[in-house]
C-alpha positions in Angstrom: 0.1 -25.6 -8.7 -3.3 -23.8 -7.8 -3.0 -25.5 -4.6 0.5 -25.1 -3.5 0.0 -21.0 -4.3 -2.9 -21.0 -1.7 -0.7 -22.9 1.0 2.2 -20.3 -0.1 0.0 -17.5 0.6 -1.7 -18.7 3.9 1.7 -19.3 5.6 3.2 -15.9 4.7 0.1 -14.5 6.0 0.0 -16.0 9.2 3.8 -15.5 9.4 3.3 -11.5 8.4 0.1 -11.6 11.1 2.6 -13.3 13.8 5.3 -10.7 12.8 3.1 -7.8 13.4 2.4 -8.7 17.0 6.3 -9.5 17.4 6.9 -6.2 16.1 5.0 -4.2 17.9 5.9 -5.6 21.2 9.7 -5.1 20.1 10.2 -2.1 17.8 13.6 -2.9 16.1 14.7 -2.6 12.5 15.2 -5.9 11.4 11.9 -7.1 13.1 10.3 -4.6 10.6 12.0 -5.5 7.5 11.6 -9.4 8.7 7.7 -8.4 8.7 7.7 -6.5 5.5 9.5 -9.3 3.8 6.2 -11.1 3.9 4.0 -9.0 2.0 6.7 -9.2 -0.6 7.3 -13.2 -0.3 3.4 -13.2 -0.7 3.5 -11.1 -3.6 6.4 -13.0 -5.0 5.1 -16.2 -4.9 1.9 -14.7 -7.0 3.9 -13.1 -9.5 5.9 -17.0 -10.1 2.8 -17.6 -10.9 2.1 -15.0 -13.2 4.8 -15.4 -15.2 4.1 -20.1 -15.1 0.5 -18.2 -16.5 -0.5 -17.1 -19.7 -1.6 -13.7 -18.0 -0.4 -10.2 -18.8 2.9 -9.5 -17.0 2.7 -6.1 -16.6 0.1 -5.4 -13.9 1.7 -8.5 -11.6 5.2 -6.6 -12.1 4.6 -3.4 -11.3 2.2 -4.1 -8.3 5.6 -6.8 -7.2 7.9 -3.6 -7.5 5.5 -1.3 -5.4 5.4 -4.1 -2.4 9.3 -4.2 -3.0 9.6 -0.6 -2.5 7.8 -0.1 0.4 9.8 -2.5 2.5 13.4 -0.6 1.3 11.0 2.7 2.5 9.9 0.7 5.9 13.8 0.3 6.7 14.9 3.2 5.1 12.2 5.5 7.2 14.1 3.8 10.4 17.5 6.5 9.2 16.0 9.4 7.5 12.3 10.3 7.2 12.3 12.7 4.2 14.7 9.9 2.1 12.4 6.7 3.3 8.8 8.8 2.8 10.4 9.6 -0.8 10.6 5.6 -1.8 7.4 4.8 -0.8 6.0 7.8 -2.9 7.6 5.8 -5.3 5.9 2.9 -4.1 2.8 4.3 -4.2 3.4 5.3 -8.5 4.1 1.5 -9.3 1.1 0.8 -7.8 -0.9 3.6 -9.6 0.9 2.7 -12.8 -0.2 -1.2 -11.9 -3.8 0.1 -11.5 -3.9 2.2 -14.8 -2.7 -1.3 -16.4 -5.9 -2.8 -15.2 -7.9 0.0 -16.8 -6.9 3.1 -19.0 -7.4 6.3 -17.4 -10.8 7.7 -17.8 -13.2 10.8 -16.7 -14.0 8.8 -13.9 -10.4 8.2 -12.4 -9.7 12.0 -12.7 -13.4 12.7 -11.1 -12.7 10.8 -8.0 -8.8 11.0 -7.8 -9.7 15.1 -7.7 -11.9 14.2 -4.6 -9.7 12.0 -2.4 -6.8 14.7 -3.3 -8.6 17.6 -2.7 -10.2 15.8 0.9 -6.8 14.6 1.7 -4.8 18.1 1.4 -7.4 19.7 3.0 -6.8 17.6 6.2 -3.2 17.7 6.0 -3.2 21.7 5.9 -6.3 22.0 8.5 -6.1 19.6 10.8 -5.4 21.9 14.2 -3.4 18.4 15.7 -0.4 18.9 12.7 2.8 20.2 13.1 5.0 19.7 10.5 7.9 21.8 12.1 8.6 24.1 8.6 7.8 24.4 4.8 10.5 21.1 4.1 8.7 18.2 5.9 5.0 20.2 4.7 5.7 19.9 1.4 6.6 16.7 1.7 3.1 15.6 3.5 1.5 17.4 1.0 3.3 15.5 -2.1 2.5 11.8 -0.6 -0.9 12.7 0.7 -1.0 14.0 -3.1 0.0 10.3 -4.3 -1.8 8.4 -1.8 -4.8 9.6 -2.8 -4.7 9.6 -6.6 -3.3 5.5 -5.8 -7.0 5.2 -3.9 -8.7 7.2 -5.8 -7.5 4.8 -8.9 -8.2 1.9 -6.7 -11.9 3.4 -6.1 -12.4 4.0 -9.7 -11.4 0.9 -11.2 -14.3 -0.5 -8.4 -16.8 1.9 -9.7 -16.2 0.9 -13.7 -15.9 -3.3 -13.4 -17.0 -4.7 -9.7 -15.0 -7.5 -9.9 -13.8 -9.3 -7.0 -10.0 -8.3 -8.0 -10.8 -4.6 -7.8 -12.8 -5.2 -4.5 -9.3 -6.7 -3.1 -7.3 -3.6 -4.8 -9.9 -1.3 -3.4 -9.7 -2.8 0.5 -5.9 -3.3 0.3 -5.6 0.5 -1.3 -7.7 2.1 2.0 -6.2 -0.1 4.3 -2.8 1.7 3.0 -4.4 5.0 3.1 -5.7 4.7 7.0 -2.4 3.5 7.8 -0.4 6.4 6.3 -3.2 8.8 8.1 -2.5 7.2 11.2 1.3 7.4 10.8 1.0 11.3 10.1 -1.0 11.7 13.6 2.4 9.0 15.4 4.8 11.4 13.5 3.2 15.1 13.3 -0.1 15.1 15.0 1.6 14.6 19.0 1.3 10.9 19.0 -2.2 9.6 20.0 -2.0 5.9 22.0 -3.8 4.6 19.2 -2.1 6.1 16.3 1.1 3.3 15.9 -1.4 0.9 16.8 -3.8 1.5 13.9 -1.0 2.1 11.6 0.9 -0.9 12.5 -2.5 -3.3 12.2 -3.6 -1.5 8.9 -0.3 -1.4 6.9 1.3 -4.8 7.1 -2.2 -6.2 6.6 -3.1 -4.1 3.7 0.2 -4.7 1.8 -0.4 -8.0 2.3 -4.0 -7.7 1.0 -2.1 -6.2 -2.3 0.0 -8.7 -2.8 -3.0 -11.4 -2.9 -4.5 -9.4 -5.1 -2.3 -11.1 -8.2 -3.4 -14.2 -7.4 -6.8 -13.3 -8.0 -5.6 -11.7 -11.0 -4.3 -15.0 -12.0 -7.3 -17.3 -11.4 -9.3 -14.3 -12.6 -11.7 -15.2 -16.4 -9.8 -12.3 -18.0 -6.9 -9.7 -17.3 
C-alpha cells in the first residue's frame, strides 16, 4: 500500500509540474482547473490513506477540503475576483483549522500570527506600487492578507513548538502559498511586474501540492 501511495503521489506531481508549464504557455480556464485538479488528486490519494489508517481523520479532512477549495477559487477567480478571492479565504480557514488540529492554539501561535499579520497589512496599505481602485477590493486585500498570514503564522508556530519533518512540509508548503498570493497582488494591483504571474504561477501550484503531501507524512508519521 506504502508503495503504491508513493507512485500515486510522484505521477500527480510530475503531471501538476507538466501542467504548470502547459498553463502558463496557454492561459485558459480549464487548463487551470485541469492543473489544480492535481494538488487535490495528490491530496486525495493521501487522505484514502488516512482513512485505510488508524490515524486521526480530522487533520487529513480539513487540509483535503482546503486543497478542494482552492481549485473551485482558481476557476471561480477566472468570472469574478471578489466571489473567487472569498473561497479561497475559505480555503485558507480549513487549513488554519487543519493546523490548530495538529496543535492547540497557544501564546506562541498568537505571538507570531500577530507578526506575519501585522508585517503583511502593513505592506498591503504602504506599498507605493498598490492600487486597489476603492475601499471594496481594499478591504478585501486586507481580509485575506489577514488570513494568509494567521494560516503562516500557524504553520510557523507549529515549526517552532515540535520540528518535525511534517511541520517542516506544512511550514514550506504554507510560504510557498504566501509568496504566491504576494506575487498575485503585484499581477492584479501592483501594475503587473514581468515576473509577478511567473512567480505566482511556479510558487502556488507547487506549494498546494507541497500541502497535499504533507498527509502522507502525517500518515507514515510515529504519532498524529
Amino acid at each position: 500500500m506504502k508503495k503504491l501511495v508513493i507512485l500515486l503521489n510522484a505521477l500527480f506531481v510530475v503531471f501538476t509540474a507538466v501542467m504548470c508549464v502547459v498553463y502558463k504557455n496557454n492561459y485558459q480556464l480549464w487548463l487551470k482547473a485541469l492543473t489544480a485538479a492535481g494538488f487535490v488528486a495528490i491530496g486525495a490519494v493521501n487522505f484514502v490513506h488516512t482513512l485505510l489508517s488508524k490515524k486521526k481523520k480530522s487533520f487529513p479532512l480539513l487540509a483535503f477540503l482546503g486543497l478542494a477549495l482552492c481549485m473551485a477559487g482558481d476557476i471561480i477567480l477566472f468570472k469574478n475576483f471578489i466571489f473567487g478571492a472569498a473561497v479561497f479565504v475559505l480555503g485558507h480557514i480549513a487549513y488554519i483549522c487543519a493546523y490548530c488540529m495538529l496543535k492547540k492554539i497557544s501564546v506562541t501561535d498568537i505571538t507570531v500570527t500577530a507578526v506575519t499579520a501585522a508585517a503583511s497589512l502593513a505592506f498591503i496599505f504602504l506599498c507605493p506600487a498598490f492600487n486597489f481602485g476603492g475601499a471594496v477590493m481594499t478591504g478585501v486585500a486586507a481580509v485575506y492578507a489577514l488570513v494568509i498570514s494567521v494560516m503562516l503564522g500557524k504553520a510557523i508556530s507549529n515549526f517552532i513548538t515540535e520540528r518535525s519533518l511534517l511541520h517542516a512540509v506544512l511550514l514550506l508548503g504554507s510560504l510557498m502559498f504566501f509568496v504566491s498570493d504576494i506575487a498575485l497582488a503585484f499581477n492584479v494591483f501592483g501594475g503587473s511586474p514581468a515576473w509577478s504571474n511567473t512567480l505566482c504561477l511556479f510558487t502556488y501550484f507547487p506549494g498546494q501540492c507541497v500541502i497535499a503531501i504533507s498527509l502522507y507524512f502525517y500518515n507514515t508519521a510515529d504519532k498524529a
